[in-house]
N, C-alpha and C positions, 0 to 999 in steps of 0.2 A: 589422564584422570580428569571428572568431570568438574569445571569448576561452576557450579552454578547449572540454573536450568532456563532455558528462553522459551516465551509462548510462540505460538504460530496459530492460524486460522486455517483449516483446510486437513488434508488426508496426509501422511506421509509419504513425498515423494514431488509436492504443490513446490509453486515457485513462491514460497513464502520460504518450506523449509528450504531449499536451496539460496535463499539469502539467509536465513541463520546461520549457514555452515560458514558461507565465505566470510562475515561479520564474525563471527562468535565461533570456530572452531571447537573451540575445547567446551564449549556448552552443550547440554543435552538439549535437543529440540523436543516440544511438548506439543504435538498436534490438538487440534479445540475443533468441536465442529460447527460454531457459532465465532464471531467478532464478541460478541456478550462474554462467552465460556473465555477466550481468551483475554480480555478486559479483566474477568475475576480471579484469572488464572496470577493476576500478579498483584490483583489488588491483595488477594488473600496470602500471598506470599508463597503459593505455590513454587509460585515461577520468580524469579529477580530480575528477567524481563521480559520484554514484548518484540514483536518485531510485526510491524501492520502496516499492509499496504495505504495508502490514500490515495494515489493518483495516477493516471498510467498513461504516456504521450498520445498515445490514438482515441481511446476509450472514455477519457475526462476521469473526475474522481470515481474512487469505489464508494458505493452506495453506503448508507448506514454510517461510515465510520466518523465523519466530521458529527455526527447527534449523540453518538460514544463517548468523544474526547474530553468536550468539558464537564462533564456528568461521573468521570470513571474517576475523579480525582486522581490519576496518571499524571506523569511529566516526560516530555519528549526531552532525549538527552542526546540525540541525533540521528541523521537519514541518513539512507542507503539510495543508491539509483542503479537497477539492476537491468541488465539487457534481458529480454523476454525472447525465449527460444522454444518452439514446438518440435518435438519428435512422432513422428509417427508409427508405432509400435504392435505388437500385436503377439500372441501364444506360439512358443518356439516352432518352428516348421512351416507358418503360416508364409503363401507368398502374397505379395503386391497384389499382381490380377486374379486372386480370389476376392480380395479384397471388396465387400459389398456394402456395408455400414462403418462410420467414423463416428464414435462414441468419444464426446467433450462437452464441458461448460458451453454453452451458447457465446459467449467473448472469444475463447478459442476457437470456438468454428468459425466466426467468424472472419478472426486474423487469419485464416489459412485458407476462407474460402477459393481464390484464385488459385492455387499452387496443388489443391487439391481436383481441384478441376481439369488439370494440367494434368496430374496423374492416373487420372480416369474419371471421364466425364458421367458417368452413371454412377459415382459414388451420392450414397444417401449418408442423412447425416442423423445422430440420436442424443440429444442433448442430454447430459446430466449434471449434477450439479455443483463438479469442482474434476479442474485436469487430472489429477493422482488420484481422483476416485473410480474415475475410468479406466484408466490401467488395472487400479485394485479388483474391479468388478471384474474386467475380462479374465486376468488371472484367479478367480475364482468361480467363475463359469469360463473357461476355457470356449472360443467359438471361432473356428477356420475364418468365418466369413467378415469378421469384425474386427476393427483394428482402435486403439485411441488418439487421441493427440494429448500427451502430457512432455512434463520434463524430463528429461535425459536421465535424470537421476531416479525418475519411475521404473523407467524401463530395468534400473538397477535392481531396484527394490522389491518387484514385483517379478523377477525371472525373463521379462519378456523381451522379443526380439527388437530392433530399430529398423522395419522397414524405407525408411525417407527421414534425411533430418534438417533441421532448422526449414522449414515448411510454414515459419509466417510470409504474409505476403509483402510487407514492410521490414524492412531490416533495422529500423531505427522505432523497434519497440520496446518500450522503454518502461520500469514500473517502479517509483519511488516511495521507500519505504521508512517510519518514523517507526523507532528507536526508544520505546517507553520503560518508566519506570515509577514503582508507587513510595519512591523514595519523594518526600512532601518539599526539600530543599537539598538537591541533588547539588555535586560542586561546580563551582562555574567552569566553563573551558579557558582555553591558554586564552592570553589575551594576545596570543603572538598569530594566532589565526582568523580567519574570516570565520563569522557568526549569523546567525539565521534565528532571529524571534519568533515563535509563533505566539497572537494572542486571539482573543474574541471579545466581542464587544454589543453591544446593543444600542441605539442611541435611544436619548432621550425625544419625549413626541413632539418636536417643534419644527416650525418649518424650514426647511434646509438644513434639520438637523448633521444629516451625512455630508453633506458637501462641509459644510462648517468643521466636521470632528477631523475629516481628512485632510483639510487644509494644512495645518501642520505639518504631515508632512514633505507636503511640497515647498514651503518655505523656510523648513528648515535642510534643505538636500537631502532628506531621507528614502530610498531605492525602497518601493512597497512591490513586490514579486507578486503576491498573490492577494485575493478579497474574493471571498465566495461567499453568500448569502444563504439560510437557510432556516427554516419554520421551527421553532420549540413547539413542541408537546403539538405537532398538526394544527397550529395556529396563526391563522392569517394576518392577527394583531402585532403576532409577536416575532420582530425578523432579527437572528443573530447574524452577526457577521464573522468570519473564521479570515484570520489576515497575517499576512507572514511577511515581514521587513530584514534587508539587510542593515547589521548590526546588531547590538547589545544594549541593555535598557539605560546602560549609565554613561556613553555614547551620550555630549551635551545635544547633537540636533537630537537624536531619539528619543531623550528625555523630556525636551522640549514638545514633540511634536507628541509624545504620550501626555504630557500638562492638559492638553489642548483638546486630545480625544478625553480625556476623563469630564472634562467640564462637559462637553455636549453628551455623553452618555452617560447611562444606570446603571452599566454594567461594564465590566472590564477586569479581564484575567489574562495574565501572560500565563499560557500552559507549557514555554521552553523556551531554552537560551541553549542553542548547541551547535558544534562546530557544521559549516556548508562542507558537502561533498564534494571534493576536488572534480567530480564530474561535472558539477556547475558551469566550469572551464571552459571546459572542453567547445 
């Protein structure tokens, strides 16, 4: 029985819904064909949650979604890190060396361009605009000549065969996914686990203002993972900062080194406190 329903970005059968299933099993997955649709999918309470890519080890972040985040009024309540696997797939009966066109995202083509080269160097390639939509398309114009690269779980989805599989050219591709929800004071994690803050910030216009906000915290020992910089509203005045620290805001260095960033900045949101993926570990 279903409890609850999770957003996804993408077609059914995308490696978004294949990390709702192994997260959230008993949830219904709710495909969105925009980051936007899926944002509202849980503002409006469609959905009870989200599951959205951000980052992916080869590729850097996914585009759009850090200008989403503190805008969607959402809260990250925690990530996923999923391994990223291409199959190569195509309409039952079809073989390999008919094989003339590989229909994927452009990102996918790309991870697999070596290994598809390997499999036949005249292979052409025809971008569209998500893995599982490819598959959908061929299984609905059926074409000998054509094959896709999506998930394993497409090939379920859509009838079709598994010509070649795990067919990226990097084996440690990797795509980490945050865990939303439009609950406004979600509950905090155990405190018997390791934690992961996301916040965002702006500083104020003075000089050295970033170097000054960040100081903090390097003197108070606090691990900052991540700071990635990006434009509001296509504005060259106006630079946000997206920054993710190990620990939790009541954590004395953290709270310290948050005292410190408030003073040099105009702006400051924690958008989540939630437990690290033991794949961090690893």
């Amino acid at each position: 029985m279903s409890k609850g329903r999770i957003a996804f970005q993408g077609e059914l059968g995308a490696n978004s819904h294949e990390a709702c299933m192994a997260a959230f099993p008993e949830m219904e997955p709710v495909p969105n064909a925009t980051f936007e649709e899926a944002f509202e999918a849980v503002q409006s309470g469609g959905c009870q949650l989200g599951m959205i890519p951000v980052e992916n080890s080869i590729a850097g972040r996914v585009a759009d979604v850090h200008h989403l985040l503190p805008s969607s009024g959402l809260k990250i309540i925690g990530e996923r890190f999923k391994p990223i696997h291409f199959q190569l797939m195509a309409n039952p009966g079809t073989k390999l060396e008919d094989v003339a066109t590989v229909l994927s995202m452009p990102f996918a083509l790309g991870q697999c361009r070596k290994t598809l080269k390997r499999l036949n160097p005249n292979l052409k390639s025809e971008p569209t605009g998500d893995t599982a939509a490819s598959a959908k398309l061929l299984a609905e114009h059926p074409d000998p000549t054509k094959a896709a690269l999506a998930p394993a779980l497409a090939a379920e989805i859509y009838g079709l065969d598994i010509l070649a599989r795990d067919v990226e050219d990097e084996r440690n591709n990797t795509t980490r996914f945050l865990i939303m929800t439009a609950d406004a004071n979600p509950p905090p994690p155990p405190f018997t686990e390791p934690c992961v803050t996301s916040f965002i910030f702006r500083v104020r216009n003075l000089p050295a203002a970033l170097y000054k906000a960040l100081g903090g915290f390097a003197t108070n020992g606090v691990n900052m993972t991540k700071l990635e910089s990006y434009m509001e509203n296509g504005a060259f005045t106006a630079t946000f900062f997206y920054a993710e620290v190990d620990g939790r805001p009541e954590d004395k260095g953290l709270a310290r080194a948050f005292e410190e960033l408030r003073f040099f900045s105009e702006r400051f949101e924690i958008l989540g406190v939630y437990p690290a993926d033991p794949f961090r570990s690893r």
